[in-house]
C-alpha positions in Angstrom: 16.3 27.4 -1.1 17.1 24.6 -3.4 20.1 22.6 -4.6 20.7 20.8 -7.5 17.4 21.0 -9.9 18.0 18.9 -12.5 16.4 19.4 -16.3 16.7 17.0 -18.7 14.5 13.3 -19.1 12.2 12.7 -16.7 13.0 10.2 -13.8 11.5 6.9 -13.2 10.4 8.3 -9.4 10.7 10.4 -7.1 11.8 10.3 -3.3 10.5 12.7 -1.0 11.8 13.0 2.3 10.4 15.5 4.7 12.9 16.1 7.8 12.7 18.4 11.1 15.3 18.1 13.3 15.6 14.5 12.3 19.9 14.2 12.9 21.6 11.8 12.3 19.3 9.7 11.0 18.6 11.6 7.9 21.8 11.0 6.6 21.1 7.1 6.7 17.7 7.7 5.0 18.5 9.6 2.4 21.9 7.1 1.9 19.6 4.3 1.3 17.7 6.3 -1.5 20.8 7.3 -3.1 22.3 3.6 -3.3 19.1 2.1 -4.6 20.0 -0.6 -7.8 17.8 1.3 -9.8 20.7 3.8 -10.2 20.8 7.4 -10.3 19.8 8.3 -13.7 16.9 6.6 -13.2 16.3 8.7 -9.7 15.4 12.4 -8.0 15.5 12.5 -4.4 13.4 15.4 -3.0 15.0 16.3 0.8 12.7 18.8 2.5 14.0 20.2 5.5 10.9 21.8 8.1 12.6 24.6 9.7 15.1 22.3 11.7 17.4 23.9 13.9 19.7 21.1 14.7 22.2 21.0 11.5 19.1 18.9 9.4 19.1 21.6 6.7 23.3 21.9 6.6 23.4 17.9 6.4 20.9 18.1 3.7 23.0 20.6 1.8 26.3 18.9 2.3 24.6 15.2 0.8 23.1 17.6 -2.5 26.8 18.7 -2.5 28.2 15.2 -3.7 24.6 14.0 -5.6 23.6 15.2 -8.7 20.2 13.5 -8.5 19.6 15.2 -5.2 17.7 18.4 -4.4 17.6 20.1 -0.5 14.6 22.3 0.0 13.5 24.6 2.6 10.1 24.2 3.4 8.0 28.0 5.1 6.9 25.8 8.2 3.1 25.1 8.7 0.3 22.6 6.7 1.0 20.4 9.7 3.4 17.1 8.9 1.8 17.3 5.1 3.5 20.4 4.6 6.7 19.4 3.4 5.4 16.5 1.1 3.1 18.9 -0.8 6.3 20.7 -1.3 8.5 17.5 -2.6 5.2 16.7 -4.5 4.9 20.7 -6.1 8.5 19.6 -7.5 8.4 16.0 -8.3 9.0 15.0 -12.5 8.9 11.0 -11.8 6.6 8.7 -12.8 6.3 7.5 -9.3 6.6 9.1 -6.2 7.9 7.4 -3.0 7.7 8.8 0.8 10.8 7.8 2.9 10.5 8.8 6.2 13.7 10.4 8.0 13.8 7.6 10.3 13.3 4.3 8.3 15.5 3.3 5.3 15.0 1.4 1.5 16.1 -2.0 1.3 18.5 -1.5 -1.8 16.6 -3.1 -4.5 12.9 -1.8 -3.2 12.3 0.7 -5.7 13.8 -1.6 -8.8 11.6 -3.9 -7.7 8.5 -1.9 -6.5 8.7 -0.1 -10.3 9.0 -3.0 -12.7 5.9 -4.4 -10.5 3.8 -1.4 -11.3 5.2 -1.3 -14.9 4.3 -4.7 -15.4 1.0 -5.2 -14.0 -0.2 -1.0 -15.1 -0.7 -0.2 -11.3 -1.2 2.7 -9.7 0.1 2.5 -6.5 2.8 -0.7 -4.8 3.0 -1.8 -1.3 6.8 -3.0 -0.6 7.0 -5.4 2.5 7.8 -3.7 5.7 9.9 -5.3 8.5 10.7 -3.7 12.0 14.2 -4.5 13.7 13.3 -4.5 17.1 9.7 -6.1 17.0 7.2 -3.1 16.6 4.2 -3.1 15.2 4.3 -3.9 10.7 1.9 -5.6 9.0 2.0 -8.4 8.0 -1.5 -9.9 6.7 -1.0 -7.8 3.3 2.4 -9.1 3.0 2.0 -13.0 3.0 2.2 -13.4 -0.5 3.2 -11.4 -3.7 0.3 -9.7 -5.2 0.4 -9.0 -8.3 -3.1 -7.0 -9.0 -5.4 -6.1 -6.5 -7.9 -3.8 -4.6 -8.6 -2.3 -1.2 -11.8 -4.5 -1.1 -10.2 -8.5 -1.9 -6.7 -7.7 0.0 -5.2 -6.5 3.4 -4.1 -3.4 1.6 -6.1 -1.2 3.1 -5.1 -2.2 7.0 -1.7 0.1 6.3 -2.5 3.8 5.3 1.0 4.9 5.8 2.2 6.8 2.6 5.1 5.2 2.7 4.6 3.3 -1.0 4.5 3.7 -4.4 2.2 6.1 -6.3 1.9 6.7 -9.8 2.4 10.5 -10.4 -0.2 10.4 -12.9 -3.2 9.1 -10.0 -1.7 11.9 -8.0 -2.3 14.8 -10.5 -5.6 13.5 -11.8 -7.3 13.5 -8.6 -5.2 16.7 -7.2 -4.2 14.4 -4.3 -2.3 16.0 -1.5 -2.0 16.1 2.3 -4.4 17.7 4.4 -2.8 20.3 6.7 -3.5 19.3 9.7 -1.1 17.4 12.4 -1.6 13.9 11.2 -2.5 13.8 8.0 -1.1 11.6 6.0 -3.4 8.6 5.7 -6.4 10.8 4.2 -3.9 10.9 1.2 -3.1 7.2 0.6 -6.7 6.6 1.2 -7.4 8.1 -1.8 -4.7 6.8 -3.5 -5.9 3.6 -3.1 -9.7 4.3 -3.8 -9.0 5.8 -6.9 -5.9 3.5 -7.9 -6.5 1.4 -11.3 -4.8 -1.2 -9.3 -2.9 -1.9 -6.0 -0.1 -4.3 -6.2 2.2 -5.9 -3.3 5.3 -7.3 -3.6 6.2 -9.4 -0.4 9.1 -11.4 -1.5 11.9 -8.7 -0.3 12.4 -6.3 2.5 11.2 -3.0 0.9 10.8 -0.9 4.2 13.1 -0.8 7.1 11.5 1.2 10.0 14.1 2.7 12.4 14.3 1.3 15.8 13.5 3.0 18.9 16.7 4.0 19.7 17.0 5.9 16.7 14.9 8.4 18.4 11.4 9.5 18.0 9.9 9.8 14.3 8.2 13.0 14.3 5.2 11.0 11.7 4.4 8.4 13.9 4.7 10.4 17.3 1.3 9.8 19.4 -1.2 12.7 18.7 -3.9 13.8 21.2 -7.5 13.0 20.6 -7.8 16.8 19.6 -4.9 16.6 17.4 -6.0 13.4 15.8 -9.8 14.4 15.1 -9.5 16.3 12.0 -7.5 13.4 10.4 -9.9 11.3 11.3 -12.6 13.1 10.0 -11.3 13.1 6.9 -11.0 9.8 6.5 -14.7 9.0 6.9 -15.1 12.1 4.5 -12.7 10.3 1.7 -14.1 6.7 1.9 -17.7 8.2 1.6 -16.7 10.6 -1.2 -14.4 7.6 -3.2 -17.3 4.9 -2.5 -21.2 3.9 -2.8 -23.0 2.9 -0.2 -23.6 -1.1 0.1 -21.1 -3.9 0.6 -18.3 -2.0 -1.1 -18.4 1.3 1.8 -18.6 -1.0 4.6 -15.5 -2.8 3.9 -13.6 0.6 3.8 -15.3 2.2 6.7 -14.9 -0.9 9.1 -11.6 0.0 9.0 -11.8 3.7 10.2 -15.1 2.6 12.0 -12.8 -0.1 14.0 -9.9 1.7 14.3 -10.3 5.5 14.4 -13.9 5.5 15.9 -13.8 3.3 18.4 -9.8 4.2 18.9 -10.7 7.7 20.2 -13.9 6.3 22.3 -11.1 4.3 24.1 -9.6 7.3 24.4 -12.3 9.1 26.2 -11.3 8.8 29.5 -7.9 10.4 29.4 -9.6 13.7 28.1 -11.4 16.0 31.1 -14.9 15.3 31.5 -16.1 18.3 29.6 -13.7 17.8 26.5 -14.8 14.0 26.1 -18.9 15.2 26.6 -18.8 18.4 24.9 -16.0 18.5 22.5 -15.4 14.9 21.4 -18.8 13.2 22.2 -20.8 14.7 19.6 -18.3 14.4 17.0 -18.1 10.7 17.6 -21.7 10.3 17.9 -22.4 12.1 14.3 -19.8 9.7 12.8 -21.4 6.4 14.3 -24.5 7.7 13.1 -23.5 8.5 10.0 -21.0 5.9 8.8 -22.0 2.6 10.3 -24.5 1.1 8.6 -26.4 -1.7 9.8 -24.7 -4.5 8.1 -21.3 -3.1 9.4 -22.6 -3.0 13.0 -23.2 -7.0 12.2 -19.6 -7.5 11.5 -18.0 -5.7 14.7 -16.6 -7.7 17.7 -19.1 -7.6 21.0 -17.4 -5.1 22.9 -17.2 -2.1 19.2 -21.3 -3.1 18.7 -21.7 -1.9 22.7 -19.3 1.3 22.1 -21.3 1.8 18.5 -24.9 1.0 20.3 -24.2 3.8 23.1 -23.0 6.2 20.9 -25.5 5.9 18.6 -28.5 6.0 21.7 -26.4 9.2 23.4 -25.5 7.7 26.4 -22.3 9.5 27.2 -22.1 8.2 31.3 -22.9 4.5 29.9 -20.1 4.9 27.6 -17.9 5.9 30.0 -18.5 3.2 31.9 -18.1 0.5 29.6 -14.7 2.3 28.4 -13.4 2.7 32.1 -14.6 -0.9 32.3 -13.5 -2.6 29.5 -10.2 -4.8 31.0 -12.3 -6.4 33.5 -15.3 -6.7 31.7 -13.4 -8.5 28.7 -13.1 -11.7 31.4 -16.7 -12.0 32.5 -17.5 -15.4 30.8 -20.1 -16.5 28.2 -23.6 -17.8 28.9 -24.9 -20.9 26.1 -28.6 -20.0 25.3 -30.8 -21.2 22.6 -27.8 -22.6 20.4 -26.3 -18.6 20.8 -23.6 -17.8 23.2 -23.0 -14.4 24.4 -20.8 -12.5 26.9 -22.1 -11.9 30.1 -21.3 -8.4 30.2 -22.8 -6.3 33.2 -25.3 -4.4 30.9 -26.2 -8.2 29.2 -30.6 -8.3 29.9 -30.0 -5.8 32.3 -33.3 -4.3 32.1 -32.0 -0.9 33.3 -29.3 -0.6 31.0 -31.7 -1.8 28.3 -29.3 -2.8 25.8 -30.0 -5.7 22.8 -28.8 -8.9 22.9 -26.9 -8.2 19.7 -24.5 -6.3 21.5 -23.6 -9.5 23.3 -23.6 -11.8 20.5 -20.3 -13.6 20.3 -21.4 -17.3 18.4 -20.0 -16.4 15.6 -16.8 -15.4 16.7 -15.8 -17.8 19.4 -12.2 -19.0 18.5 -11.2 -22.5 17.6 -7.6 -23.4 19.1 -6.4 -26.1 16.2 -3.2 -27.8 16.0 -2.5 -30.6 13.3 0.2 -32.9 15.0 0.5 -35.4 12.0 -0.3 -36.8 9.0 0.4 -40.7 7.4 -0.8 -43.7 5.8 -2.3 -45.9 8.0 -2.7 -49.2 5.9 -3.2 -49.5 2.0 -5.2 -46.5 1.1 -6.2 -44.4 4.5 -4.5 -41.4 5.2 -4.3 -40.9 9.1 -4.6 -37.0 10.2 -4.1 -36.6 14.0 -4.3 -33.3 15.8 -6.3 -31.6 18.5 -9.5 -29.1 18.6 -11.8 -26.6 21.5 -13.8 -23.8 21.0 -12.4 -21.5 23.5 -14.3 -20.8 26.5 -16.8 -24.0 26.5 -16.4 -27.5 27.4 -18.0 -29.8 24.9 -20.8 -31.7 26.4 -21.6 -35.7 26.2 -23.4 -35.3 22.6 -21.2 -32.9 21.3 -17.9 -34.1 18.6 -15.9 -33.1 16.3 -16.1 -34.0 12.4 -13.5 -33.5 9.5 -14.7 -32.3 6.8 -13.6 -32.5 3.2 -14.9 -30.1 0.5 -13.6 -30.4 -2.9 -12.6 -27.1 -4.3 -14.2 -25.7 -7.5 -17.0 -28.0 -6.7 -20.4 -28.5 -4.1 -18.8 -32.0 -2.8 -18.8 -32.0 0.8 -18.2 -35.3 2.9 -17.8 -35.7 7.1 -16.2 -38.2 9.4 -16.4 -38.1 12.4 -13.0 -38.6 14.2 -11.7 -40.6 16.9 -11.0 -39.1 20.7 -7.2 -40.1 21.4 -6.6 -38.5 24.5 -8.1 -39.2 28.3 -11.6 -38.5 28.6 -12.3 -34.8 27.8 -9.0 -34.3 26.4 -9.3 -32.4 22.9 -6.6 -35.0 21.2 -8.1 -36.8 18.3 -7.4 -38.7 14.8 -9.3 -38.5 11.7 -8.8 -41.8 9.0 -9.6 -40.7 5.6 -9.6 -43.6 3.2 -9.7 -42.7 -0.2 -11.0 -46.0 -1.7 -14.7 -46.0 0.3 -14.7 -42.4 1.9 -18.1 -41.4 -0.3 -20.1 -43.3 0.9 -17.8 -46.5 0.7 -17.1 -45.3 -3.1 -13.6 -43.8 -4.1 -13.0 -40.1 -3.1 -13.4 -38.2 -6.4 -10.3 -36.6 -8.4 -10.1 -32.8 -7.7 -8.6 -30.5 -4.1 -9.9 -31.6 -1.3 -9.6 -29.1 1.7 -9.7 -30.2 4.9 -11.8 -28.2 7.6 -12.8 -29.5 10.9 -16.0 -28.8 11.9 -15.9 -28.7 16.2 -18.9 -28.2 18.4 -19.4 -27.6 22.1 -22.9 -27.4 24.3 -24.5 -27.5 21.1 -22.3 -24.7 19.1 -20.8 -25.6 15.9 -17.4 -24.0 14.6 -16.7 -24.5 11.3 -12.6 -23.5 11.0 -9.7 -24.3 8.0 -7.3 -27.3 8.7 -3.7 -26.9 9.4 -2.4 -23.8 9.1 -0.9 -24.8 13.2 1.2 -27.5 12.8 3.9 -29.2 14.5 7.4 -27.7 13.7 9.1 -30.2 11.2 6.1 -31.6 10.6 6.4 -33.3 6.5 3.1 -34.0 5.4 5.2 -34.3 1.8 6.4 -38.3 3.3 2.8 -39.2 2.8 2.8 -38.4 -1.1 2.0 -41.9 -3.0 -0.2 -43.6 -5.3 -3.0 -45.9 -3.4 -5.5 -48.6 -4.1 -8.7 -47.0 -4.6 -11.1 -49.6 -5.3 -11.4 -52.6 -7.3 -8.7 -52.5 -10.1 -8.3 -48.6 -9.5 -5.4 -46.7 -8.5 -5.0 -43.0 -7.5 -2.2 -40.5 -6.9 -2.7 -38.8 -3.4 -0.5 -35.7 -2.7 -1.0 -34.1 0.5 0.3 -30.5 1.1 0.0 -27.1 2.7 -1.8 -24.7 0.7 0.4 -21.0 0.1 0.1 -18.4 1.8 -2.0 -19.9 4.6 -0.4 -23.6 4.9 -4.0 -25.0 5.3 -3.8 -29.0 4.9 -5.1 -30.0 1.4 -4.5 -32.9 -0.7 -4.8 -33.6 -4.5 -6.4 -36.7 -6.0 -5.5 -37.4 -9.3 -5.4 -40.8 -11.6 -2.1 -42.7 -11.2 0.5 -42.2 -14.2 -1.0 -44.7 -16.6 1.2 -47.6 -17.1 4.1 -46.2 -14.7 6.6 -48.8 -14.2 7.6 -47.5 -10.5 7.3 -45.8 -7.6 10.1 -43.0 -6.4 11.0 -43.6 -2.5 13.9 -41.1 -2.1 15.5 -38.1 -3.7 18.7 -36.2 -2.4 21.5 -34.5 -3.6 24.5 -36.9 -3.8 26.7 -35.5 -0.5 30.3 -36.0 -1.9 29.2 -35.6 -5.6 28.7 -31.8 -6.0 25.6 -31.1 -8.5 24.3 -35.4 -8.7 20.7 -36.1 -7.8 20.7 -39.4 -6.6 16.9 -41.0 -7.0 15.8 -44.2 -5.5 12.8 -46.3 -5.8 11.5 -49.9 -6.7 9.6 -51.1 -9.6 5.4 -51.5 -9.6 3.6 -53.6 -8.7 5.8 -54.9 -5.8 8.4 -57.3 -5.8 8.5 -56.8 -9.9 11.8 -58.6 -11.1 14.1 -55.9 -13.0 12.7 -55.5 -16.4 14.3 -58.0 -19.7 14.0 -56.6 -23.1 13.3 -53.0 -21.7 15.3 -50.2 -19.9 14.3 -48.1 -17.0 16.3 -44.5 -17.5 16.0 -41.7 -15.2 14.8 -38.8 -17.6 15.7 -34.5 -17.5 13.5 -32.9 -20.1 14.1 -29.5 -21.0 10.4 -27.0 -21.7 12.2 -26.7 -25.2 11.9 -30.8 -25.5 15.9 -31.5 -25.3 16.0 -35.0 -23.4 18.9 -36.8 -21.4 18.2 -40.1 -20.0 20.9 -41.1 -17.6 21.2 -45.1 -16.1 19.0 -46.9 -13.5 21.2 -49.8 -11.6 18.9 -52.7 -10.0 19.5 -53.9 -6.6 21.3 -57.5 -7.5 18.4 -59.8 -6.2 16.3 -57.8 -4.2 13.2 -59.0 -3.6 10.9 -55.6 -4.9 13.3 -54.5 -7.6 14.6 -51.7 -5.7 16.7 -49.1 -7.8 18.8 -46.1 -7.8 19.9 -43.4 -10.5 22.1 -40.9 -10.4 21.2 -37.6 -12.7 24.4 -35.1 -13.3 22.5 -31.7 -12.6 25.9 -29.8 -13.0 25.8 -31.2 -16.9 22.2 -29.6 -17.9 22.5 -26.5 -19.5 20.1 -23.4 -17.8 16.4 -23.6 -18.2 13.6 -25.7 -16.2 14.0 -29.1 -16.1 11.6 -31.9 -15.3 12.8 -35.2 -13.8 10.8 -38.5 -15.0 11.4 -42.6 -14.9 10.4 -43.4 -18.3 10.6 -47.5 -19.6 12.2 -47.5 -23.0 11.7 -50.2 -25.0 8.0 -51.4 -24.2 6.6 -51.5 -27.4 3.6 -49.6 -28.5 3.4 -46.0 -30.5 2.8 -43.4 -28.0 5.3 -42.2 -25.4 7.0 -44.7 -23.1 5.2 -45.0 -19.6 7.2 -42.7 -17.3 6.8 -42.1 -13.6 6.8 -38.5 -11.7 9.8 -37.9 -9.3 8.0 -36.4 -6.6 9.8 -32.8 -5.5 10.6 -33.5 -1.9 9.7 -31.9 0.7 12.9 -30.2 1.9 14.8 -30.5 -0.8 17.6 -27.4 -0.8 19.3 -26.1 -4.2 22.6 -27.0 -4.8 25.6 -25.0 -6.4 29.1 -26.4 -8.4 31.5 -24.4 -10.2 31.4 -24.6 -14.6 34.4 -23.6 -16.6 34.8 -21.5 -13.4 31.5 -19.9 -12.8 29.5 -20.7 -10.0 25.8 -22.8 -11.4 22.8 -23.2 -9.2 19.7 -25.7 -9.5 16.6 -24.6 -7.6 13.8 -27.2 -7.2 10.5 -25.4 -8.1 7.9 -25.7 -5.4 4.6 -24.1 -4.9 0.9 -25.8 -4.4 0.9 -29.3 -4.3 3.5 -30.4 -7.6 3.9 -33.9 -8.7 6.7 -33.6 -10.3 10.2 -32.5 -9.7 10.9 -29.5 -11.7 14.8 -27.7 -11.5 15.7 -24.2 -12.7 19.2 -24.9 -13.5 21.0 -21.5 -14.0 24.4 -19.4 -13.0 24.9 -17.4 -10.4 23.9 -13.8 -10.2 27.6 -12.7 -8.5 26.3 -9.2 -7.8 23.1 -10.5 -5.9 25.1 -13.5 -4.6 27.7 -10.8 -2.6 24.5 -8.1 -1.8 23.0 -11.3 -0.1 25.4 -12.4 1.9 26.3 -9.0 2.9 23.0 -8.6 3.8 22.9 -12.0 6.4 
C-alpha cells in the first residue's frame, strides 16, 4: 500500500527511507527530510516500511497524512536489507536519489547543498560530511576539505561505501544499479556508483549526516553480520571492482580496499567460526579471492602482518593461518630487527626455516612511523627563520652517526636543499632546531622565489624516514608572527610568509620579491575594541627610523575588485624615533563586495601607481559585525594558503542562517 503518489514536475531528489521496526526514531528521520531548505516542491520522500510489527508502518501513514510530498509503502519482506531500497528506487521520479537511514538524520541544508554541488560541477554522485554524536566510527580523511570534482582513485571517497549519498538517478538507470539481495548488501551498490560516476564530489564544509547514537537503539543496516552472512556481500564487491576496472595500477587501488578490509576482515574472523566452517566453508573462499584479486604489486603495498595473512592463504596453509590469527595481539609487540639497511618484525615465523616464509612478509622499512611535533617557528636575527621541534622513528634509537636533516623542496620545481639541524635537548633526546636563512641557504646564495615545503628527513641505525613538516604542532602555535620582508643578500630584499598548508597544515613558506618601492612595514592589525566595524593598522615606515614623509602622504587604502578606492588617514607617532604609525579604516562605511587593504604613498612623483605596501591578513583575525540603517553587516577576512594581503568580504547578514546557526550551537 501506498499514500500520497504525487504526478506533476519531476522532483529535484528523492529520499528513500527503508524502516523495520525502527520506532521512534523514524519519525525523527523522516522529520529531518521533510524540513530540508530545499523545500517541498523541490522534494519526494519515499518511506518503505519492511513488514514492521511495532506501529513503523502506522507512524509512516500518520507522517504521509500531513505531507503531500510524502509516500508510505509496504514492502513483500525478502531481498535481504536491499529489499526495500529497490522498492523506493522502482518509484523514485528525482533527479537524485538519497538513502536516509531510520536511525540517522539530514542536517537541514544537506540536500540544498549536496544538489547545487552536483549541479554545478555535472557529478554523479556527492558525499555530504558525516559526524557521529557520541564518538563512533565516521570518516573523516574524505572529509577534510571540499571537493569539488573527483574520483575513487585521487580521493578518500572510496574508504566509505555506505549508500548514504547522493546519486544521480540518471547513473542509476543507465547501469541498472540496485541492491543485491542478500543480508548486507548495500556497498556492492555504491561501489558501482562510484566506478561508473562521471564524477564524485564532497562537500565537507557542513554537517550533512547525523548518525544516531547508541542509545537510539540498534540500526538494523549497520547491525554486525556473521562471516556467513557477510560472505556474499563481499563477494560481490571483488566481483564489481573487477567488472568496473582493468587490471594495473587503477584495480589495485580499488581492491586494496576490499583486499584490506573485507579479506583480511573475515581471516580475522576465522577463529570465532567452528573449526570445520573456517577450513571447509570459509577457507577456500578466502583462498580463491587472495589468489585471484591481489596482485603482486598490491601485496607490496599491504602492512606486515595482511602480506603474512595474504602469503598463507595464498600457499594453503590453513593451521599456520590460524595461528598467526589466534596470535596476532601478542605477536604485534615482538620488536624489529635492523639488517642490511632493512628493518623487519621479528615475528615467530621471521627465517624460521620450518615455517618457510619470505622475508617480504616481514618487511616493515618502509612503514616505520615518524612521531613529529613542530614546537615553533621565528626569526632568529636579520634573515634566518628559526624552526624548533622534535623527531624518532618509532621503535629504534638513533645511533652515534645517525641525524636528522630539514629539507626544503620547492614545489612545482626539482630544487631540493638539506640542513642539518641542531640537537637541543640532553644527549639522546629527540628535541632539535633547524635555522633556515634565506639570504645564503643555497649554497650561501639567496633561497629562490617559489613554495618551499618543509620535510624532515630523520634516520636511525642507518634507516632514513623521509616525512612532511608540521601538520603536529603546538596548540596556539602562530607561525603567521613570523610573516615579514628580509635582507636576502647584498642590496636584495625578499617577502617571507610562512604558513600551514590546507587541508593538511604542513609548514610551508612563500618567497616572493618585496613590494617594490613599499614605503613601510605593517606590525599590527585588529579590530578597534570600542569602535564597532574600525580596523585599526599599525606599522612604521622602511627603511628603519625613516622620519615621517614631507611633500608626500601615507593613506591606508580599501580597494574594491570593481576599482572604487577610499584612502583613509595615517597619523605619525610625534617624534618617534622609526616613524611608527597608525590608521584607522571604517569597515562599517564600505559597501558589500571584497575588499583589499593597502599603504599606498601618494604624492611620490613618477607615472605608474603609487608604491603601496600589503597589510598582512593576521593570523587570528575574527570577523566583525555592526548594525547599518538597522540591518546587521559582517566583514570576513579571507584566508586560505599563504595570502599576503588582507582581503574583506564586507556583506549583510543572512538573518535566516544567522537564527538556523545559532539554534544549531
Amino acid at each position: 500500500m501506498s499514500r500520497n503518489r504525487r504526478t506533476g514536475p519531476r522532483p529535484r531528489v528523492s529520499v528513500i527511507v527503508p524502516a523495520r521496526d525502527a520506532m521512534p526514531r523514524v519519525t525523527r528521520a523522516v522529520t529531518s527530510a521533510r524540513d530540508q531548505t530545499i523545500g517541498l516542491s523541490r522534494l519526494e520522500i519515499i518511506a518503505v516500511d519492511d513488514g514492521s510489527t511495532d506501529g513503523t508502518a502506522e507512524e509512516l501513514d500518520r507522517l504521509a497524512a500531513d505531507c503531500p510530498a510524502l509516500k508510505a509503502v509496504r514492502h513483500k519482506s525478502g531481498g535481504g536489507a536491499g529489499g526495500p531500497r529497490n522498492t523506493g528506487l522502482d518509484l523514485a521520479r528525482g533527479d537524485y536519489v538519497f538513502f536516509l537511514e531510520t536511525g540517522d538524520r539530514l542536517g537541514p541544508d544537506a540536500l540544498r547543498r549536496m544538489v547545487a554541488t552536483a549541479d554545478q560541477n555535472g557529478t554523479d554522485v556527492v558525499l555530504g560530511r558525516m559526524v557521529s554524536p557520541d564518538g563512533r566510527a565516521v570518516p573523516r580523511a574524505v572529509f577534510r576539505h571540499n571537493q569539488l570534482r573527483t574520483d575513487v582513485y585521487s580521493s578518500r571517497a572510496y574508504a566509505t561505501l555506505e549508500p548514504c549519498k547522493l546519486f544521480r538517478r540518471s547513473l542509476i538507470e543507465r547501469f541498472q544499479l540496485r541492491f543485491p539481495p542478500c543480508r548486507t548488501g548495500e556497498q556492492p551498490f555504491t561501489a558501482a556508483a562510484y566506478l561508473n560516476a562521471s564524477g564524485i564530489s564532497v562537500v565537507a564544509d557542513y554537517d550533512c549526516y547525523h548518525l544516531g547514537s547508541r542509545e537510539s537503539g540498534p540500526n538494523p543496516a549497520r547491525t554486525t553480520a556473521a562471516l556467513a552472512d557477510r560472505l556474499d556481500a563481499m563477494g560481490l564487491l571483488f566481483t564489481t571492482a573487477a567488472r568496473y576496472t582493468r587490471p594495473g595500477p587503477r584495480r589495485d587501488t580499488v581492491m586494496r580496499r576490499h583486499i584490506r578490509s573485507e579479506l583480511c576482515g573475515a581471516v580475522r574472523a576465522l577463529p570465532r567460526e567452528s573449526e570445520a566452517d573456517a577450513r571447509d566453508r570459509f577457507f577456500p573462499v578466502l583462498r580463491r579471492w587472495a589468489l585471484d584479486h591481489c596482485s603482486d604489486g598490491l601485496f607490496d603495498t599491504l602492512t606486515a602482518p595482511e602480506r603474512l595473512m595474504i602469503h598463507l592463504l595464498r600457499a594453503n596453509r590453513f593451521e599456520d593461518l590460524m595461528s598467526v590469527v589466534r596470535d596476532a595481539e601478542g605477536d604485534g609487540h615482538r620488536g624489529h630487527l635492523v639488517d642490511k639497511s632493512r628493518v623487519y618484525w621479528l615475528h615467530p615465523f621471521f627465517r624460521d626455516p620450518a615455517a618457510d616464509v619470505p622475508d617480504l612478509c616481514f618487511d616493515v622499512t618502509d612503514r616505520l612511523p615518524v612521531h613529529h611535533h613542530l614546537t615553533g617557528a621565528g626569526w632568529h636575527g636579520r634573515s634566518t627563520l628559526r624552526v624548533r621541534g622534535r623527531a624518532a622513528v618509532e621503535g629504534l634509537r638513533p645511533g652515534p652517526e645517525d641525524r636528522t636533516d630539514l629539507v626544503l623542496r620547492r614545489r612545482d620545481a626539482k630544487d631540493e636543499l638539506r640542513m642539518p639541524v641542531t640537537p637541543a635537548g640532553a644527549p639522546g633526546s629527540p628535541e632539535f632546531a633547524a635555522d633556515i636563512d634565506i639570504a645564503t641557504a643555497d649554497g650561501g646564495a639567496p633561497l629562490r622565489p617559489g613554495v618551499w615545503d618543509v620535510f624532515l628527513d630523520v634516520r636511525a641505525q642507518g634507516i632514513s624516514r623521509t616525512v612532511r613538516f608540521g601538520h603536529r604542532h603546538d596548540d596556539g602555535l602562530d607561525i603567521g608572527t613570523a610573516r615579514r620582508v628580509v635582507a636576502a643578500g647584498p642590496g636584495l630584499r625578499a617577502r617571507v610568509t610562512p604558513y600551514f598548508t590546507a587541508p593538511y597544515r604542513n609548514l610551508s613558506f612563500d618567497i616572493g620579491p618585496a613590494p617594490r618601492g613599499a614605503p613601510c612595514e605593517v606590525t599590527e592589525a585588529v579590530w578597534h575594541p570600542s569602535d564597532k566595524g574600525t580596523l585599526v593598522v599599525a606599522g612604521r615606515l622602511l627603511p628603519p627610523g625613516t622620519p615621517s614623509p614631507r611633500g608626500r602622504v601615507l593613506r591606508l587604502r580599501a580597494e574594491h575588485t570593481d576599482g572604487r578606492v577610499c584612502d583613509h588617514p595615517v597619523r605619525f607617532a610625534a617624534g618617534h624615533p622609526a616613524g611608527a604609525f597608525t590608521a584607522r579604516l571604517p569597515v562599517r562605511e564600505l559597501s558589500r563586495g571584497r575588499w583589499t587593504v593597502t599603504l599606498a604613498l601618494l604624492g611620490s612623483g613618477g607615472d605608474g601607481p603609487p608604491p603601496a605596501a600589503p597589510v598582512p591578513p593576521p593570523a587570528r583575525l575574527p570577523g566583525a559585525r555592526w548594525l547599518r540603517r538597522g540591518r546587521p553587516y559582517y566583514a570576513k577576512p579571507l584566508t586560505g594558503r599563504g595570502e599576503l594581503t588582507l582581503e574583506l568580504r564586507v556583506a549583510p547578514v543572512r538573518l535566516i542562517a544567522a537564527v538556523r546557526n545559532r539554534l544549531r550551537r
